[in-house]
N, C-alpha and C positions, 0 to 999 in steps of 0.2 A: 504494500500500500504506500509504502513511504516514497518507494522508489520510482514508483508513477506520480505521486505527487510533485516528487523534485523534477521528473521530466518535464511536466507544465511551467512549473515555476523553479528554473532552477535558481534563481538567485534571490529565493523568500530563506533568509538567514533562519528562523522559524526552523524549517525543514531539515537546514545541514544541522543545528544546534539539537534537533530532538534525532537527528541519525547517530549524533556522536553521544547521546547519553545510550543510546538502543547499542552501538555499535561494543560499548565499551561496559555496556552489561552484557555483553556476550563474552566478553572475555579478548576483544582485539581494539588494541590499544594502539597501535601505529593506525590504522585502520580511525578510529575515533578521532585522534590525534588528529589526521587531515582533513576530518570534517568541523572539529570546534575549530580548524584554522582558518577551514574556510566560513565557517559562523564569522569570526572574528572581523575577517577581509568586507564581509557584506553588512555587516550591522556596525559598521564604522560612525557613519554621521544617525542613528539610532538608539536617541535619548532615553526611547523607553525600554532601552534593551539593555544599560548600562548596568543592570545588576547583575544581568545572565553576563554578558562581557567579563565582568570582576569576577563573575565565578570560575566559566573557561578561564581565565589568566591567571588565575590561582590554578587550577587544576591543571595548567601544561608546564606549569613552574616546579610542580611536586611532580609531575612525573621526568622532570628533566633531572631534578633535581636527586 
């Protein structure tokens, strides 16, 4: 489902951001990794996104880390 949603709308940050919570409950982290990145690239100028933002940037910080 998700993966046809992001076909329509590939650049609704919405979509990559809820593929990389789904992806990284599965257990694949490089995989998640490039989708909160690309959350990140697309909810740039998305003020009401700034909390999911601070979380992904916490979250790719501890797995870098």
């Amino acid at each position: 489902v998700l993966a046809k949603a992001q076909e329509s709308q590939p650049n609704s940050p919405e979509l990559w951001l809820n593929q990389g919570h789904s992806l990284q409950a599965l257990g694949n982290k490089a995989e998640a990794r490039k989708a909160y990145s690309r959350f990140l690239e697309l909810s740039m100028n998305r003020q009401d996104l700034a909390a999911q933002r601070a979380w992904v940037q916490n979250r790719l910080q501890k797995d870098n880390g």
